[in-house]
C-alpha positions as CSV (number, residue, x, y, z in Angstrom):
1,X,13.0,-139.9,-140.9
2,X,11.6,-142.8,-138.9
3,X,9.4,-143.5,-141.9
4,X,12.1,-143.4,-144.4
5,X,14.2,-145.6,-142.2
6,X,11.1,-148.2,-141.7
7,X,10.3,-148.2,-145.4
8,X,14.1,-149.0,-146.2
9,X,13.7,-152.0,-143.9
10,X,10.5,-153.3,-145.0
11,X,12.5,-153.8,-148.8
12,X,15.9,-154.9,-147.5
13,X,14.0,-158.1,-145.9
14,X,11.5,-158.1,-148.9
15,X,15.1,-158.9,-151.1
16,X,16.5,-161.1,-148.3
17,X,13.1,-163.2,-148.2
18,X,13.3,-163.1,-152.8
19,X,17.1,-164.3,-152.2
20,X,15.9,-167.5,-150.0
21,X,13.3,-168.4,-151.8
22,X,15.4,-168.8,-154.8
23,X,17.9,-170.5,-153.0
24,X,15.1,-173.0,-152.0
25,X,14.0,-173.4,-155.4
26,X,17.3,-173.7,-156.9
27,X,18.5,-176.7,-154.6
28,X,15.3,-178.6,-155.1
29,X,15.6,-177.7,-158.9
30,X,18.9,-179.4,-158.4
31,X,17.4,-183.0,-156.3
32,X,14.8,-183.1,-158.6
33,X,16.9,-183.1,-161.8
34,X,19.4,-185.7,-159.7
35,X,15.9,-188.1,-159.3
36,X,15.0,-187.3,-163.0
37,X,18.4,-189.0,-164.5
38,X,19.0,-191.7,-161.9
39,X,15.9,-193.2,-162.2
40,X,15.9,-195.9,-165.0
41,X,12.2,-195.9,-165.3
42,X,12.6,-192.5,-166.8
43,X,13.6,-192.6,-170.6
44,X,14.6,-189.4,-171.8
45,X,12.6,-188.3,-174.3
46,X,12.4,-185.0,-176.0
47,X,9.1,-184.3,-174.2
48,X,10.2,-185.2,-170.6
49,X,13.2,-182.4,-171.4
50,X,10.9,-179.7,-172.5
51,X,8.9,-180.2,-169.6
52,X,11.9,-180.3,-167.3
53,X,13.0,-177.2,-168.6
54,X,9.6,-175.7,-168.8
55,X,11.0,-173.1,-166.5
56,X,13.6,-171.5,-169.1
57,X,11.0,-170.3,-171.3
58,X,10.8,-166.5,-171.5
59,X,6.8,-165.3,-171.6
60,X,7.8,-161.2,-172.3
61,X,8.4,-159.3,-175.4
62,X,12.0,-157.2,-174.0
63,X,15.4,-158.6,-175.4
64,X,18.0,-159.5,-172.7
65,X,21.4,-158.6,-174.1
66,X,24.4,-161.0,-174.0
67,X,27.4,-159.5,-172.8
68,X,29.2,-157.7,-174.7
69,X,33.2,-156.4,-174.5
70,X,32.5,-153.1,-176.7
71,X,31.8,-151.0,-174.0
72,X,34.6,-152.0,-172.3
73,X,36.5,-151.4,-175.5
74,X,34.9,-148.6,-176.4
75,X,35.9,-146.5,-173.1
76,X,39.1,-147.4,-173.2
77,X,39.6,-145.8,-177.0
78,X,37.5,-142.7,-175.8
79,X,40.3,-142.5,-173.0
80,X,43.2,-142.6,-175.0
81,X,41.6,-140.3,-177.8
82,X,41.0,-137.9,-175.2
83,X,44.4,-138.7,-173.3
84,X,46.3,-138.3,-176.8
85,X,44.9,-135.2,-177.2
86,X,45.4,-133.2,-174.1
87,X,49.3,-134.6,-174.7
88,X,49.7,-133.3,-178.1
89,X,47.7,-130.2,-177.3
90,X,50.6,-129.9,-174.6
91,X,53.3,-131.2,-176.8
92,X,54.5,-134.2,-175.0
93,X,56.0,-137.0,-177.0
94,X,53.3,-139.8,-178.3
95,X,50.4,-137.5,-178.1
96,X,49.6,-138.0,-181.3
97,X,50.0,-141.5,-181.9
98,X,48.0,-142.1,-178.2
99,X,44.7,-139.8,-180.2
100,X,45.4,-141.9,-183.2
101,X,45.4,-145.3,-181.5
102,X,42.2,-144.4,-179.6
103,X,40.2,-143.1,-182.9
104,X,40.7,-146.3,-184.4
105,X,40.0,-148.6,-181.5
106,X,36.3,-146.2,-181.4
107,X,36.4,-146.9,-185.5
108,X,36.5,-150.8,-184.5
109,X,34.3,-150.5,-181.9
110,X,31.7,-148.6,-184.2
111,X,32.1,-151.7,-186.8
112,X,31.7,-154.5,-184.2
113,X,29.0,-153.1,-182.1
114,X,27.1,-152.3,-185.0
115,X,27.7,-155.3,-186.5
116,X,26.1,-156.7,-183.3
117,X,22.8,-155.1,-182.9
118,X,22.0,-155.6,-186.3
119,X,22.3,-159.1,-186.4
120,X,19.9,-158.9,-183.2
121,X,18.1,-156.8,-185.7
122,X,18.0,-158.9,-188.4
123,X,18.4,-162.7,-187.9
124,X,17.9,-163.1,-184.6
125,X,14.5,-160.8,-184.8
126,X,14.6,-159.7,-181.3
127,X,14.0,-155.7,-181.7
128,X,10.0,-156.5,-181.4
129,X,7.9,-153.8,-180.4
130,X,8.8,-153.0,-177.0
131,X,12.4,-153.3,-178.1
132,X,11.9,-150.3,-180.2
133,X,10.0,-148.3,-177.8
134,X,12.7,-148.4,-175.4
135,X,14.9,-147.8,-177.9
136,X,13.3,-144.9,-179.3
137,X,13.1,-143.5,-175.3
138,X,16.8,-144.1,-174.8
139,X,17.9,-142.1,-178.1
140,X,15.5,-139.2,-177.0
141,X,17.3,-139.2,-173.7
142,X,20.9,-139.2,-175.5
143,X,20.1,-136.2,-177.7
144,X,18.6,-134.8,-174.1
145,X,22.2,-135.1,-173.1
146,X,23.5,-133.9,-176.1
147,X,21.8,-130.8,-175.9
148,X,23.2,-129.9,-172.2
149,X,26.5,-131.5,-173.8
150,X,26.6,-128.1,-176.5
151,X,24.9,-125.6,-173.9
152,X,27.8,-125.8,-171.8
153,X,30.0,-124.6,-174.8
154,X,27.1,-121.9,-175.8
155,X,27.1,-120.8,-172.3
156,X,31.3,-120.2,-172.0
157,X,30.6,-118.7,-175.0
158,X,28.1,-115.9,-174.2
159,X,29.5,-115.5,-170.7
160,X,32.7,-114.4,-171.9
161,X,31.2,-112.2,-175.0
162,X,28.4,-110.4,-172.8
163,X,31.0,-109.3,-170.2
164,X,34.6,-109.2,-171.8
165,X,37.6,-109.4,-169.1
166,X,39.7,-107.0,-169.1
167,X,42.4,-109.6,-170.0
168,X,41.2,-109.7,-173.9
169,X,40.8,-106.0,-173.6
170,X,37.4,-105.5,-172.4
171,X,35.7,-105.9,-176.1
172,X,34.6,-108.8,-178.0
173,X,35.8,-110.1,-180.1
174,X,39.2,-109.6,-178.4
175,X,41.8,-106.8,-180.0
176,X,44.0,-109.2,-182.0
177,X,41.5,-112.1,-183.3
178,X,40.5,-111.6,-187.1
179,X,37.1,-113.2,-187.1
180,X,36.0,-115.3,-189.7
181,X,33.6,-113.8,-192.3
182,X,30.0,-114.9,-192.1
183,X,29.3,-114.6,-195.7
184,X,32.1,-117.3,-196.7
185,X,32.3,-120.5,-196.3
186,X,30.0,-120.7,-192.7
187,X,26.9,-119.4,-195.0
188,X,27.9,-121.9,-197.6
189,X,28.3,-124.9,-194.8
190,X,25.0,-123.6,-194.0
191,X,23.4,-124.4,-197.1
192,X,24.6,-127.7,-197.3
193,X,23.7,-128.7,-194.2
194,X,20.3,-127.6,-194.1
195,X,19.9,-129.3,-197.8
196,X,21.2,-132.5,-196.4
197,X,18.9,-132.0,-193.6
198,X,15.5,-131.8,-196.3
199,X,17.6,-135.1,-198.4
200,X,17.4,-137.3,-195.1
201,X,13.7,-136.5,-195.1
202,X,13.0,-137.5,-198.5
203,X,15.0,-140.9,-197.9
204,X,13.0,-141.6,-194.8
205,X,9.6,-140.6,-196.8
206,X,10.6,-143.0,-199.6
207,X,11.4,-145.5,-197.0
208,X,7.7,-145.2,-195.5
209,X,6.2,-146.0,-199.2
210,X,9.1,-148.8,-200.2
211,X,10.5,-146.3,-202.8
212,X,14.0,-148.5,-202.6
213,X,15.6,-146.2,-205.1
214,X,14.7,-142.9,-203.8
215,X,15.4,-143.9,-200.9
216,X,19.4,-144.8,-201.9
217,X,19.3,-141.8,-203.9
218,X,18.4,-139.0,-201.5
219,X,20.5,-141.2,-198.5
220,X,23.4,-140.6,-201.4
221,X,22.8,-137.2,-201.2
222,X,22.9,-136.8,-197.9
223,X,25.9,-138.6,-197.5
224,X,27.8,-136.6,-200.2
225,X,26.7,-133.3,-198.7
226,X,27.8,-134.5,-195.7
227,X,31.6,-135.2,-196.4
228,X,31.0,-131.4,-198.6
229,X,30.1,-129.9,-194.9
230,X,33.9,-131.5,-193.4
231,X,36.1,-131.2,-195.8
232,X,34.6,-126.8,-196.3
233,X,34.9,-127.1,-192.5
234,X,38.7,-128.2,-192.2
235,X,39.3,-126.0,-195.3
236,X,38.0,-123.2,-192.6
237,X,40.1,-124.7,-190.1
238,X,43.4,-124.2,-192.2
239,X,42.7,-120.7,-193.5
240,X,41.5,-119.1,-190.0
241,X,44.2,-116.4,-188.3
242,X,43.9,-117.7,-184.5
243,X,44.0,-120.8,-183.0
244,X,42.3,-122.8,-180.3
245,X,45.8,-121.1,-178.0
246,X,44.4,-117.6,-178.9
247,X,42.2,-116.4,-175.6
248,X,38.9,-117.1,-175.1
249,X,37.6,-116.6,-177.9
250,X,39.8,-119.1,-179.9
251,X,39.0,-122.1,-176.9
252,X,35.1,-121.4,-177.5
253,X,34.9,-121.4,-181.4
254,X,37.2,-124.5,-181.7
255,X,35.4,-126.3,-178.8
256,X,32.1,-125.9,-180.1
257,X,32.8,-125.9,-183.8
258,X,35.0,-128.9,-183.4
259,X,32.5,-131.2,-181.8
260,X,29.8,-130.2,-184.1
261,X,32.1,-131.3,-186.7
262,X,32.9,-134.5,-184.6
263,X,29.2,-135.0,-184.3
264,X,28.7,-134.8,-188.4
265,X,31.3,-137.7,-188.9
266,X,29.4,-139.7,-186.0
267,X,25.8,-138.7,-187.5
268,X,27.9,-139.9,-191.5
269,X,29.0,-142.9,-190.3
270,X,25.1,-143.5,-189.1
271,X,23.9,-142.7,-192.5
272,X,26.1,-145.0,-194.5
273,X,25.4,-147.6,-192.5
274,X,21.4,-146.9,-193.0
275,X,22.7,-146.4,-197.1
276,X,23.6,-150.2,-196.8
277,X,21.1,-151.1,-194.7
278,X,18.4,-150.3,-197.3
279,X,20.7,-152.0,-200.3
280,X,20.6,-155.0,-198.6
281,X,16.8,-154.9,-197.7
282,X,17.0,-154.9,-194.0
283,X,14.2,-152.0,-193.6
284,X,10.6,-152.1,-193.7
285,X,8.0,-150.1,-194.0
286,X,7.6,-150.4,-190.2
287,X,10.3,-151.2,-188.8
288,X,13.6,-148.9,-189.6
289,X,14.3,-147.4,-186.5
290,X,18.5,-147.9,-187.5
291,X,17.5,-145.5,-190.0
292,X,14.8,-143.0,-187.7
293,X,17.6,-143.0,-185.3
294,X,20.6,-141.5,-187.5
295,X,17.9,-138.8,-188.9
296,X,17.1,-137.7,-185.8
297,X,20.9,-137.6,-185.0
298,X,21.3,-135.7,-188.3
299,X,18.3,-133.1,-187.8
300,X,19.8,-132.3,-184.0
301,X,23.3,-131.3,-185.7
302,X,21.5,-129.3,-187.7
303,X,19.8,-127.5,-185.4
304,X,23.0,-127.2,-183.3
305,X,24.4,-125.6,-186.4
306,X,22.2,-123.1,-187.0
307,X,22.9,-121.8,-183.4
308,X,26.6,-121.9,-183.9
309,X,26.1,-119.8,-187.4
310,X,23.8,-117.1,-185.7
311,X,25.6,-117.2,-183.0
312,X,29.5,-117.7,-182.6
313,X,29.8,-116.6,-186.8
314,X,27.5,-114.2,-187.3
315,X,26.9,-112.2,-184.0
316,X,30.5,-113.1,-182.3
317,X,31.9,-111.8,-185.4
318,X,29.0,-108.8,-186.3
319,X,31.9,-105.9,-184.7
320,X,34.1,-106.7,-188.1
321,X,31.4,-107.7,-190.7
């Protein structure tokens, strides 16, 4: 403990001494910038500024954001989706116009942000090498979190199958809830899915070799199977016989199959803006991590699929089928 505490002081006067030193340096920044322009036998030239200022230029390869409002913006929207929700899920008055506000302030936010990085992309040229290998870490360590984000559901889920309460009648699935067949449209979501899944691999292939077409082409694909996947999936949504109200087995399914189908509108949105990326010729050979980035995204919701149809559809249902 004495060491711990000795080694916490050693750095607290480490900053202090860092924090005084730039005081120092700042004040006599200050006096000599004060002699620099009152003295008349200095003309200012171009050259006298860029040595002046000598001290501004930046001798590393990492990108120091501005500041930006959108995640400011951003969490607000996720708060009033969320917020919205819960209130209409309870039936209070403005529930759904709160959950409608807050989807488009995220839409907005999606745009902006966006709009942002590539610019930093693009024009501005600052995603160099480092860049990207930071940014390649931080997107490995958001699907990391994604991963624990859908265990939690796969874990309410088996907890409550492997050991039924007695409340839903000590069998799953529980006495009144009409499972959804597995052969239907699950097997056929399925198939889409995984064919968009070998599509987003072809575009980022042709990508690799600057096949521009194929590349729009199989992104086209993928973006078509896509919207196929939600529209099969709300279609499922409207014919199903119990509802998100109906025990535990309704909260699980909806949970889990809702924010996988969340998660395919975030991972489309990511694809059409790669599709317009690559029309307007901002990917190279070696540098498309915009694009990398939404196929990983795309491959992970696959996966998460997969578990969801061998799981929650095919086993959680396997005492009907």
């Amino acid at each position: 403990m004495h060491f711990r505490a000795k080694i916490f002081l050693n750095k607290y006067l480490f900053n202090i001494k860092v924090m005084v030193k730039n005081i120092i340096n700042y004040k006599s920044l200050i006096l000599t910038r004060e002699h620099f322009f009152s003295d008349t036998s200095n003309s200012i030239t171009p050259k006298n500024l860029q040595n002046e200022f000598k001290y501004l230029k930046t001798r590393h390869s990492w990108h120091l954001v501005d500041p930006s409002p959108w995640p400011l913006v951003a969490a607000l929207g996720a708060f009033f989706m969320t917020s919205g929700g819960v209130l209409y899920m309870h039936k209070f008055a403005g529930g759904t116009q709160l959950f409608q506000t807050g989807f488009l302030i995220i839409l907005y936010v999606m745009y902006v942000w966006w709009r942002d990085i590539i610019r930093e992309a693009t024009f501005e040229e600052q995603h160099t090498y480092s860049v990207q290998r930071g940014l390649r870490l931080g997107m490995i360590l958001f699907i990391v979190s994604e991963i624990m984000f859908f265990f939690a559901f796969f874990w309410a889920f088996f907890h409550s199958s492997l050991s039924p309460a007695f409340n839903v009648g000590g069998i799953w699935p529980p006495e009144a809830i009409q499972t959804i067949k597995t052969s239907g449209i699950p097997l056929t979501n399925t198939f889409f899915l995984l064919s968009s899944g070998a599509t987003v691999t072809w575009a980022h292939h042709a990508i690799i070799v600057s096949a521009k077409k194929q590349s729009i082409l199989a992104l086209t694909l993928t973006i078509i199977l896509a919207i196929i996947f939600t529209a099969l999936q709300g279609l499922e949504y409207v014919q199903a016989s119990f509802t998100i109200t109906d025990s535990v087995f309704g909260s699980c399914f909806y949970m889990a199959t809702g924010f996988h189908g969340f998660h395919v509108f975030i991972g489309t949105c990511s694809l059409l803006v790669s599709l317009l990326r690559i029309i307007y010729n901002h990917f190279t050979t070696t540098h498309h991590f915009g694009f990398e980035s939404a196929a990983w995204y795309w491959h992970f919701v696959d996966v998460v699929w997969l578990f969801l149809f061998i799981t929650v559809y095919w086993w959680g249902g396997i005492h009907y089928n």
